[in-house]
C-alpha positions as CSV (number, residue, x, y, z in Angstrom):
1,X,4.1,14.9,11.8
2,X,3.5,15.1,15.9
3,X,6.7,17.0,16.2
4,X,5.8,20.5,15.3
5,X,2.7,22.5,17.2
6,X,2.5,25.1,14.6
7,X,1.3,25.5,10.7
8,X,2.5,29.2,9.6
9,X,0.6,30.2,6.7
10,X,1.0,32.1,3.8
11,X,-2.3,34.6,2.5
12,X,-3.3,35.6,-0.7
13,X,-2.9,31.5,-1.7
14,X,-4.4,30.6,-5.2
15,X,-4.9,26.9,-5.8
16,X,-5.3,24.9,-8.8
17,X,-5.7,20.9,-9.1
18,X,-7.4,18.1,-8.4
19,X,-7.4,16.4,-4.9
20,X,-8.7,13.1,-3.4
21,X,-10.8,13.1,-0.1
22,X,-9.1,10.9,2.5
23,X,-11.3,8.0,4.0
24,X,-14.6,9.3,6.5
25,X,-13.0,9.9,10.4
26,X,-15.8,9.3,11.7
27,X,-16.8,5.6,10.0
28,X,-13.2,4.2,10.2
29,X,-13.7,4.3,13.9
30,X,-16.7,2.7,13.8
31,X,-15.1,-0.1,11.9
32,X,-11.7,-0.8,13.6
33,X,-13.7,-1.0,17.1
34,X,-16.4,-3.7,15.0
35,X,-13.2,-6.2,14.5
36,X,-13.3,-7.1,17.8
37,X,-16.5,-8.7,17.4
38,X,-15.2,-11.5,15.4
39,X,-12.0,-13.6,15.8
40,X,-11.6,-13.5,12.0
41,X,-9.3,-11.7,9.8
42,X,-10.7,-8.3,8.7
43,X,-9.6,-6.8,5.9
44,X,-10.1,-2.4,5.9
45,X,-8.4,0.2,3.1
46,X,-9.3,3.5,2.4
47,X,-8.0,4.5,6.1
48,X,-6.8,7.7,6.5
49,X,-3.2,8.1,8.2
50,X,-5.2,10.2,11.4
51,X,-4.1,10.9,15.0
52,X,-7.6,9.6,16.3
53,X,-7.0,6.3,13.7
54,X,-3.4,5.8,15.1
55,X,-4.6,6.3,18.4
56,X,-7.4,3.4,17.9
57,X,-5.3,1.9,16.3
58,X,-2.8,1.8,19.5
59,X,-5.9,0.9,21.6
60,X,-7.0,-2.7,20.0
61,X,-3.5,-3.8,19.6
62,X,-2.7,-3.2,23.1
63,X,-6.0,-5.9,24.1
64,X,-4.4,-8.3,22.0
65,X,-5.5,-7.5,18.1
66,X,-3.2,-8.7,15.4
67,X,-2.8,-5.7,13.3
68,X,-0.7,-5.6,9.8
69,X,-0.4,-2.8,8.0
70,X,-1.0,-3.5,4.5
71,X,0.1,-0.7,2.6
72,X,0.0,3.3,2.8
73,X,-4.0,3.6,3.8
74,X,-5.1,-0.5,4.5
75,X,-4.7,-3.1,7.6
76,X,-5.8,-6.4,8.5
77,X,-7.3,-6.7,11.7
78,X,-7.5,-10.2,13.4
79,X,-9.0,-10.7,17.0
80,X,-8.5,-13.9,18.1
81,X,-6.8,-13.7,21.4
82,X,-7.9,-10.8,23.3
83,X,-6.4,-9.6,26.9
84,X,-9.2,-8.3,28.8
85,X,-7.3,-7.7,31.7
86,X,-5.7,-5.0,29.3
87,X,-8.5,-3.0,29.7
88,X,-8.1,-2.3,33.4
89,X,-4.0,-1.1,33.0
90,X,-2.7,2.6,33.5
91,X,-1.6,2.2,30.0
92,X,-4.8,1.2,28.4
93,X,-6.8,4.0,31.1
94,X,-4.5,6.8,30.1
95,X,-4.5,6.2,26.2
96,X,-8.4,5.6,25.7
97,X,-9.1,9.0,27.4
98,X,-7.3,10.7,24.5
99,X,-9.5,9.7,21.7
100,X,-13.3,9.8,22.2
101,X,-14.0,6.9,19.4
102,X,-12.9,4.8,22.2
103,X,-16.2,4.6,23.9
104,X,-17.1,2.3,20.5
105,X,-15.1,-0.3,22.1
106,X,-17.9,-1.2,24.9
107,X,-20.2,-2.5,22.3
108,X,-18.0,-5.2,21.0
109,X,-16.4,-6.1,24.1
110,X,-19.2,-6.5,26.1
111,X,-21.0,-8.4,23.5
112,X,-18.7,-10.7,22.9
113,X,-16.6,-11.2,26.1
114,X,-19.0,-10.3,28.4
115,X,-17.5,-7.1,29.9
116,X,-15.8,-3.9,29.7
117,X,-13.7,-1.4,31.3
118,X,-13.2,2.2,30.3
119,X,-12.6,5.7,31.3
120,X,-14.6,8.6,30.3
121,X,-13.4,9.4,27.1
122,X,-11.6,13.0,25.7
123,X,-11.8,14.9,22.4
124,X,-13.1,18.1,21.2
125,X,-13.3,20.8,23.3
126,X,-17.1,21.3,21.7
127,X,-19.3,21.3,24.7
128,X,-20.6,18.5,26.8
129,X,-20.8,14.8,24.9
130,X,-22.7,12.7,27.2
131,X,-22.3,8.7,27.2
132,X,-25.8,8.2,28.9
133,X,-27.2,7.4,25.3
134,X,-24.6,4.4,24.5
135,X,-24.6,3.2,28.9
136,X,-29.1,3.4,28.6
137,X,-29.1,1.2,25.4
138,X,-26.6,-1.4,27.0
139,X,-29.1,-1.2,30.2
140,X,-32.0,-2.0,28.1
141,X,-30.2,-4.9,27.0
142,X,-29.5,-6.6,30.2
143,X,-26.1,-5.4,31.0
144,X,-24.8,-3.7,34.4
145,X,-22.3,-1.0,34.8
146,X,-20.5,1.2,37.6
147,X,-19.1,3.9,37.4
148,X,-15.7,4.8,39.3
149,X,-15.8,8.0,40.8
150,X,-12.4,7.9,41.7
151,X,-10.5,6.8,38.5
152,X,-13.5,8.7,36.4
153,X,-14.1,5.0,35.0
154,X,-17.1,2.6,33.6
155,X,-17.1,-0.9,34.0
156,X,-19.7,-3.0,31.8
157,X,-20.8,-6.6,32.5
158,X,-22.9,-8.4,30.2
159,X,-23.2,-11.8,31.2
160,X,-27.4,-12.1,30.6
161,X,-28.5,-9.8,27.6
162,X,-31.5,-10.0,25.6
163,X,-32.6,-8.6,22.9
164,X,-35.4,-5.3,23.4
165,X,-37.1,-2.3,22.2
166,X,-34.9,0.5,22.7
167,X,-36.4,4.2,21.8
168,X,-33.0,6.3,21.3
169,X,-33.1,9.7,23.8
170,X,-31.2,11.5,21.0
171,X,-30.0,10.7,17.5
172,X,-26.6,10.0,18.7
173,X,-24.1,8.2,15.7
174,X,-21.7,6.6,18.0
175,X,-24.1,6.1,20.1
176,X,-26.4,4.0,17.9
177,X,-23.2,2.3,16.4
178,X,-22.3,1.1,19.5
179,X,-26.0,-0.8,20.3
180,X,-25.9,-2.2,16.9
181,X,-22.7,-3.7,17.4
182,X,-23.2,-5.1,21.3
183,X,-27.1,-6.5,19.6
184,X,-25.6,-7.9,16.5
185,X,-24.0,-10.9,19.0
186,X,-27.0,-10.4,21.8
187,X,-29.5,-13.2,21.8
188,X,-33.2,-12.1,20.3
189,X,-35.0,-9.0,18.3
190,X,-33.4,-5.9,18.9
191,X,-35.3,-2.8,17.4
192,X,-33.8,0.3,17.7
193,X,-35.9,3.2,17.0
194,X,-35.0,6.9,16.6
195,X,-31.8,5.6,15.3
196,X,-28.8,7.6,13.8
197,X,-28.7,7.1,10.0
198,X,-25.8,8.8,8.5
199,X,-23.8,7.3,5.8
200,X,-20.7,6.5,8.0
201,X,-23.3,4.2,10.2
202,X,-24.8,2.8,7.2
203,X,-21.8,1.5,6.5
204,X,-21.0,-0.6,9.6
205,X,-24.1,-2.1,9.1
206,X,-23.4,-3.2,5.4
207,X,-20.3,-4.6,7.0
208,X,-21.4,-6.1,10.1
209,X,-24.8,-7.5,7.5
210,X,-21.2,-9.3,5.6
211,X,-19.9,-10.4,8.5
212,X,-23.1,-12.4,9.4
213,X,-24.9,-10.0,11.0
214,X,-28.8,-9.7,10.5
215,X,-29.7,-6.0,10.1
216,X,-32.7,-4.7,8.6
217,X,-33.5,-1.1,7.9
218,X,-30.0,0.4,6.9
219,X,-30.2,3.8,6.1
220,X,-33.5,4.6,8.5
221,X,-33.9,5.9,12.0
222,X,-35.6,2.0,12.3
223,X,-33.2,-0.6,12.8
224,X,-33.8,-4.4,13.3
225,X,-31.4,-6.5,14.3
226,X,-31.5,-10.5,15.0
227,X,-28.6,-11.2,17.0
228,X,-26.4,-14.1,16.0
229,X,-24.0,-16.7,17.6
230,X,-20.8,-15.6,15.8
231,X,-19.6,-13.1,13.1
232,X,-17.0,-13.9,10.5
233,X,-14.3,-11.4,8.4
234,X,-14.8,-8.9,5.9
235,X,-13.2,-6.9,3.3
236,X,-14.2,-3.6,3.8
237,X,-13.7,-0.1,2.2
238,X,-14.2,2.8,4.2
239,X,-16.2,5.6,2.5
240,X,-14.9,9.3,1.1
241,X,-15.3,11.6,4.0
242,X,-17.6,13.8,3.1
243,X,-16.5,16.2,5.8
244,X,-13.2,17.4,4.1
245,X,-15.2,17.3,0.9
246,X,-17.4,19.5,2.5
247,X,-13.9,21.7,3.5
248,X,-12.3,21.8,-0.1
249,X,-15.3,23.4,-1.7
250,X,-15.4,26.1,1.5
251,X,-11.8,26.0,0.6
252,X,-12.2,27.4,-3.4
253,X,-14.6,29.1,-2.5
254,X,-12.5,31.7,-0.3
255,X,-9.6,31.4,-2.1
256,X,-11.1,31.9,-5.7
257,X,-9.6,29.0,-6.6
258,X,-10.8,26.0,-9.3
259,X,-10.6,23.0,-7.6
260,X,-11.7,19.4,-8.6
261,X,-12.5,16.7,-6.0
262,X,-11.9,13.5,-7.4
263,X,-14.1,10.4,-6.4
264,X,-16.3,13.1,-4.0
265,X,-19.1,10.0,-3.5
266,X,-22.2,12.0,-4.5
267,X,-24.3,9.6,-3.8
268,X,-23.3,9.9,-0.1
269,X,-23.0,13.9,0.1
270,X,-27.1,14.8,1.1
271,X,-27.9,17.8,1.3
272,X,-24.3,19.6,1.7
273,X,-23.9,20.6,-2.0
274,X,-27.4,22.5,-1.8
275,X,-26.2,24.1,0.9
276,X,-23.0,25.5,-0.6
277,X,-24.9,26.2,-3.3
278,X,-27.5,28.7,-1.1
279,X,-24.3,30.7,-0.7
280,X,-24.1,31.1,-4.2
281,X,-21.2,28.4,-4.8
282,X,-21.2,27.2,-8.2
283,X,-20.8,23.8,-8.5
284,X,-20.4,20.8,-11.5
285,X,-20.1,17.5,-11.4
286,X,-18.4,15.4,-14.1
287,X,-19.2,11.3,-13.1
288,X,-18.1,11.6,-9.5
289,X,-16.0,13.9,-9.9
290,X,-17.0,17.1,-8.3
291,X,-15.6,20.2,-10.0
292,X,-15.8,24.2,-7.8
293,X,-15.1,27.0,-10.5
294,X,-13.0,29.6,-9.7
295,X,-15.5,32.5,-8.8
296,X,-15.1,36.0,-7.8
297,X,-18.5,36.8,-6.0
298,X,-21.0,34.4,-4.5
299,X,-24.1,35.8,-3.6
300,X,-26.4,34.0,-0.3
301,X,-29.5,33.1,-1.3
302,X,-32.5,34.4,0.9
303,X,-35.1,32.8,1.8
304,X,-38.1,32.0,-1.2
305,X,-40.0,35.1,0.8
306,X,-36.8,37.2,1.2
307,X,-35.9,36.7,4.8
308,X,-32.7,36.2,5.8
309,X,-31.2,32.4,4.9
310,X,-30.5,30.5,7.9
311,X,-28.0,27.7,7.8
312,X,-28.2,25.0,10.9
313,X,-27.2,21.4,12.0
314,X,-29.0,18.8,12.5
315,X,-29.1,14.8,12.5
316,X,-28.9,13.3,8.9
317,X,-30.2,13.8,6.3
318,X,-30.2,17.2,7.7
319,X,-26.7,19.5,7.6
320,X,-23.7,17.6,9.6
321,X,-22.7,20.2,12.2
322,X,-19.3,19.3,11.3
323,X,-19.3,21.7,8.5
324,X,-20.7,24.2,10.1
325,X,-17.1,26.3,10.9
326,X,-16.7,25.9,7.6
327,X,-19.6,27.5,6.4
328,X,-19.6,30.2,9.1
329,X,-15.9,30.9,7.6
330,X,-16.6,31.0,3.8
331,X,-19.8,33.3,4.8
332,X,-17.5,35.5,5.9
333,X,-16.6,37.1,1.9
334,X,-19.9,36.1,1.0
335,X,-22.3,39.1,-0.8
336,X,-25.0,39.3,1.8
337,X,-26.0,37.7,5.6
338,X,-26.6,35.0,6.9
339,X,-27.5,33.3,10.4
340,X,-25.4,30.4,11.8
341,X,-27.3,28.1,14.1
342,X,-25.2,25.7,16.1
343,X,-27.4,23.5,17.9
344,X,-25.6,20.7,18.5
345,X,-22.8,21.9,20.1
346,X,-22.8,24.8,22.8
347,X,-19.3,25.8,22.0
348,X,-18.7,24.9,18.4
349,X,-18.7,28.7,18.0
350,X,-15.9,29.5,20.2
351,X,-13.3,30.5,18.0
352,X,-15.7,33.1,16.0
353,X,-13.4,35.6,17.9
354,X,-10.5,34.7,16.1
355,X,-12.2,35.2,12.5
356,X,-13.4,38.5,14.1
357,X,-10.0,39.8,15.1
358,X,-9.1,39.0,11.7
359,X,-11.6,41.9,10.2
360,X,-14.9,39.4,9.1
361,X,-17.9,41.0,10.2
362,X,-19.7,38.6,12.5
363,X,-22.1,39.1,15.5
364,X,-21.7,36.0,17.8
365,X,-25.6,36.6,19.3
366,X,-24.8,33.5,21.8
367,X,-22.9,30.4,22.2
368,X,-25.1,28.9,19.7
369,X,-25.7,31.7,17.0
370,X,-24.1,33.8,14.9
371,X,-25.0,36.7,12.1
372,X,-22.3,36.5,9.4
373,X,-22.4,39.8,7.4
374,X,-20.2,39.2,4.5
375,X,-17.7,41.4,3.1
376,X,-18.1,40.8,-0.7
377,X,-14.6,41.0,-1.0
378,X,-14.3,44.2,-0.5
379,X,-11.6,44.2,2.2
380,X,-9.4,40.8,3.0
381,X,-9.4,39.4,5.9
382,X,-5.8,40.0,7.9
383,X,-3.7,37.4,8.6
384,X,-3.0,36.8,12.5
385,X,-2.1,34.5,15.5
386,X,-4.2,32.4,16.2
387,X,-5.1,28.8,18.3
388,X,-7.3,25.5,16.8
389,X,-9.6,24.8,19.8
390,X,-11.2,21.6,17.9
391,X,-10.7,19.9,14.7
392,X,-13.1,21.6,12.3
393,X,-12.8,25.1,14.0
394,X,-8.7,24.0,13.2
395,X,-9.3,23.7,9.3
396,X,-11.6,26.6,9.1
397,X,-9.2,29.1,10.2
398,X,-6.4,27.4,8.1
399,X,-8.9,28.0,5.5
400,X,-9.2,31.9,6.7
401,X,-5.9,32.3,6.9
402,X,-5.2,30.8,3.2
403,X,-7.3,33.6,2.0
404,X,-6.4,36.1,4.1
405,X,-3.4,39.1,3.9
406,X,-0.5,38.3,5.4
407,X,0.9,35.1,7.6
408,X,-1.2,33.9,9.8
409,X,0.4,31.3,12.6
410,X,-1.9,28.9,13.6
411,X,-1.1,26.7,17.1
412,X,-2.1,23.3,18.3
413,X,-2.4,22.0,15.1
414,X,-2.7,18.0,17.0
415,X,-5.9,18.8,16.6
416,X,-6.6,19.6,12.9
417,X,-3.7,16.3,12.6
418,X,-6.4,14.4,14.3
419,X,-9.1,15.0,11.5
420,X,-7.2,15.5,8.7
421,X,-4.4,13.6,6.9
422,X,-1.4,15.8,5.9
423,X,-3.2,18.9,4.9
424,X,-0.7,20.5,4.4
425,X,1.5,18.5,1.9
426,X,-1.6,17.8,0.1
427,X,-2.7,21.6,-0.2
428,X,0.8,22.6,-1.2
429,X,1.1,20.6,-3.9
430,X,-2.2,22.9,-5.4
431,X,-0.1,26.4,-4.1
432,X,-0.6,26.5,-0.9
433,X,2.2,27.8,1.7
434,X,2.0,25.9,4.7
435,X,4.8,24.9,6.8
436,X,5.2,23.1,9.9
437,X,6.9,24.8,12.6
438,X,7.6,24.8,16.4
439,X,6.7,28.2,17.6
C-alpha cells in the first residue's frame, strides 16, 4: 500500500452496495497506548489496518510489548517487560514524531514506570495542536517534566503523584485520555472537570473500568477516578468509526448513489445524521443498518427564521470537526448556501482552493470560514490535479473527484492511508475507479 503516492480517479462514478465502517482511528489509539498500563494480556479486534495504527503499533513493540497479530483486524497486546531506555533511542525519537497518537504514551508510562521520554509529536498539517493540556494535567498530578530545546524533546518523571482537582483549559480528547490513563494507577481522587466526552474516550474508560480501573462519570465532561494499585487484561472491541460513516453518506450523497452502511453504531453517531440531514440528505435506517437513497437534489435547510444555515465544530456532543471537509465538499452540489465554520482548526480549510479550481462556488472569508454556494447540479465539478494536505481534507477531494468530470490525480495519498483502510479497494468493489499509481 505505502508504495504508490498517487490515487488517479475516475469521475462521473455511480456506486451501489453495502459497506462496513472500519474500526474508530481515533479510539484504537487510545487503546493500544492503555496496554501499557498493565502487564497482562490484552485482547483488541475491530482494528483497522491504518498507517497511524501500524505506526503505534511499531512504537509499543519497540519498548518491549509482545504483540501477536490475531487475524486480519485483531492483536494481543502483552506488556510485561518494558525497555524504558527505548524511549530515549534515535529510533524510538525519529518514529514517535511521525504519528501524533504517540503523545498517549506519557500517560501510561509515567504512571506506571515512573517516567517518560518523548519528542514533540507530528501529524496533520491542520494548524497548531498544543501538548500544554496533557503536560498541565500531569503537573497537577505531581509529576515534573523538561523540555529539550535542542532535540525538540519532553522528559516526564513521576515518582510522587497524587491524585487532584484538575479543571481542563480546553476540551482536548487526547488530552483528557491521557490523564485518565496516568490517574487510573495514581494514588487518591482524581476529578477531572471540563473533560472530553466523545464516544471514542468513553470507550477507554469502559475498558480501563474492565481492567480494574475505578471511573465514574463516563460519557460527562465530569470524570472521577480512584486510582488503583494495578490493572489487569481485557477483551476489547473497538467501536465503528463514525468518521468514515460520516464520509460514506457525504460520499452518496455527491455521487447520487444508494449506499447502505452496515453496523453504522447509531447509538454512537450524535448529532451527525441531523446534520446531513439539514443539507437535505435523506436518510433510513433499517436496525443498525444505515441506508442513503440515491437522490438527485438535496436542498440546505435554513434556519427556522430563514437565515442562512450555519454548519460548525465543536467538542461532543456538538459536530466532530473531522467531518467538517466533508460537509464543506458535499455542499458544494447542494440547492442553496451555506456557512462553514472551522473553529477548531486555523487551517482545516486550506485545501478549499483546490475544490475551487475544480468550478464549486465557494468564498473562503478567512482561515476559518467559508460561504459554500451550491451548484444544484447544474454544472459538474471538473476533474484536476490535486494534493491531500491532511487526512480528512485527503478523502473529501477523493470524494470531489468521484463526482466530478474527468480524472482527477490526487498526490500524497500517505495521508488519506493514515485515516482510512484501503479505500480504494473497498470503494471499487461498489464502482468506483481508483487506482494506485506513482506519479
Amino acid at each position: 500500500m505505502g508504495e504508490f503516492n498517487s490515487f488517479r480517479v475516475s469521475g462521473n462514478a455511480k456506486l451501489k452496495g453495502a459497506i462496513q465502517p472500519q474500526g474508530a482511528k481515533n479510539e484504537v489509539l487510545q487503546i493500544i497506548s492503555a496496554v501499557l498500563l498493565t502487564e497482562q494480556k490484552v485482547t483488541v479486534t475491530n482494528v483497522p489496518d491504518i498507517l497511524d495504527v501500524r505506526k503505534l503499533i511499531a512504537l509499543v513493540k519497540g519498548l518491549g510489548v509482545v504483540c501477536e497479530k490475531l487475524g486480519p483486524n485483531a492483536y494481543s497486546f502483552e506488556a510485561k517487560d518494558i525497555d524504558l531506555d527505548y524511549l530515549a533511542s534515535e529510533e524510538y525519537q525519529a518514529n514517535a514524531k511521525r504519528i501524533r497518537g504517540s503523545v498517549m504514551l506519557l500517560g501510561p508510562l509515567i504512571a506506571r514506570f515512573g517516567r517518560a521520554y518523548m519528542p514533540k509529536p507530528g501529524g496533520d498539517k491542520i494548524g497548531r495542536r498544543r501538548i500544554d493540556t496533557h503536560l498541565n494535567g500531569f503537573k497537577k498530578l505531581g509529576a515534573k517534566f523538561e523540555f529539550d530545546k535542542d532535540r525538540d524533546s519532553y522528559y516526564l518523571s513521576g515518582t510522587d503523584m497524587k491524585g487532584c482537582y484538575i479543571l481542563m483549559d480546553e476540551i482536548s480528547v487526547t488530552g483528557t485520555a491521557n490523564i485518565v490513563m496516568a490517574a487510573s494507577l495514581t494514588p487518591g481522587e482524581t476529578t477531572i472537570y471540563n473533560a472530553a466526552c466523545e464516544p471514542y474516550l468513553q470507550q477507554l474508560c469502559k475498558m480501563l473500568n474492565r481492567m480494574g480501573a475505578l471511573i465514574e462519570g463516563v460519557g460527562s465532561n465530569r470524570l472521577v477516578i480512584t486510582g488503583v494499585d494495578s490493572l489487569g487484561g481485557t477483551d476489547h472491541e473497538v467501536m465503528p468509526d463514525f468518521i468514515e460513516i460520516g464520509s460514506f453518506i457525504g460520499l452518496a450523497a455527491m455521487t447520487q448513489s444508494e449506499l447502505t452502511i452496515t453496523g453504522a453504531g447509531k447509538a454512537d453517531l450524535g448529532i451527525i445524521p441531523g446534520t446531513f440531514e439539514n443539507l437535505g440528505i435523506e436518510l433510513k435506517w433499517s436496525g443498525d443498518n444505515l441506508i442513503i437513497p440515491e437522490q438527485e437534489i438535496y436542498e440546505i435547510q435554513n434556519f427556522i427564521d430563514g437565515s442562512i444555515l450555519t454548519i460548525y465544530d465543536s467538542p461532543w456532543p456538538g459536530f466532530t470537526p473531522d467531518l467538517i471537509s466533508i460537509i464543506l465538499v458535499v455542499c458544494t452540489q447542494a440547492k442553496g448556501s451555506v456557512l462553514i465554520h472551522q473553529k477548531m482548526f486555523e487551517s482545516r480549510l486550506f485545501f478549499v482552493d483546490k475544490v475551487i479550481d475544480m468550478g464549486a462556488q465557494i468564498i473562503l472569508c478567512d482561515p476559518h470560514r467559508a460561504t459554500v454556494i451550491g451548484l444544484e447540479r447544474k454544472q459538474k465539478l471538473r476533474a484536476i490535479e490535486m494534493t491531500s494536505p491532511d487526512i480528512r481534507a485527503g478523502v473529501s477531494l477523493l470524494i470531489a473527484a468521484l463526482s466530478a468530470e474527468g480524472t482527477s490525480i490526487i498526490h500524497n495519498i500517505q495521508q488519506i492511508d493514515r485515516g482510512y483502510e484501503r479505500i480504494d479497494e473497498r470503494l471499487n468493489v461498489l464502482g468506483a475507479e481508483i487506482e494506485r499509481a506513482n506519479l
